[in-house]
N, C-alpha and C positions, 0 to 999 in steps of 0.2 A: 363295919368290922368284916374280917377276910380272916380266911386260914386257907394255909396252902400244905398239902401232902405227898410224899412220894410214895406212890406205889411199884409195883413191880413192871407195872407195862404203862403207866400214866402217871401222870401228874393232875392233882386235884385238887383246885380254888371251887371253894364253900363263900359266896358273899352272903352275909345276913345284914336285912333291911333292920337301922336302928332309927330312921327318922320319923316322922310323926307319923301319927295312927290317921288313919290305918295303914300297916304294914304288909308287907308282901311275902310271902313265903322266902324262905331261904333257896340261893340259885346256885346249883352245881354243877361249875367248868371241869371236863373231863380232858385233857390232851392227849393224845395218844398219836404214834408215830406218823401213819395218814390222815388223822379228822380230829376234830374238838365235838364234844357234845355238849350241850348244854341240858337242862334238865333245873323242873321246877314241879311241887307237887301244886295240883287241882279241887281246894275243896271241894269245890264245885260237884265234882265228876268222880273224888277220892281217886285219882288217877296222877301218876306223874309224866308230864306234858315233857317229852325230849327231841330235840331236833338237832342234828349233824350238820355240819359247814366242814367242808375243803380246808387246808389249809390256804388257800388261794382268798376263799373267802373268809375268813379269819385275817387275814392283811388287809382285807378291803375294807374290811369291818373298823381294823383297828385307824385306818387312814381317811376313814370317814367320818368318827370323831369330830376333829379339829378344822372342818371342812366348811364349808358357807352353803347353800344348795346349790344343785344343780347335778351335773352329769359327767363321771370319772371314771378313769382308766388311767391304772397303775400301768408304770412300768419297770421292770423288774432291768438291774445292772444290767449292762451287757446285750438287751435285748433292743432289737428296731423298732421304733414307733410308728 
């Protein structure tokens, strides 16, 4: 399950883990105009764990997906390989 919100300066996707137990904390996608953040809390630590990605890296991320392994480099319209 997902929820998605608009804030005033982002856009925020909430995924909540509904599959089998054990489950994972709930994960919060932040978008904002240069970065995504991501964010998850840390029993562990009672800490919440957040790391930024580029929007560069958020395409690479998202193109990495459907990918086989191995070793990739987008190319963006318009630009010389």
């Amino acid at each position: 399950m997902f929820s998605i919100e608009h804030d005033f300066d982002a856009t925020i996707v909430t995924l909540v883990d509904e599959g089998e137990v054990p489950l994972q904390e709930d994960i919060v996608i932040s978008s904002f105009e240069e970065c995504v953040t991501v964010e998850q809390y840390d029993a562990r630590t009672d800490t919440m764990q957040k790391i930024t990605l580029s929007w560069t890296q958020m395409r690479d991320l998202a193109a990495a997906i459907d990918l086989p392994e191995g070793v990739y480099r987008r190319v963006e319209k318009g630009q010389k390989r």
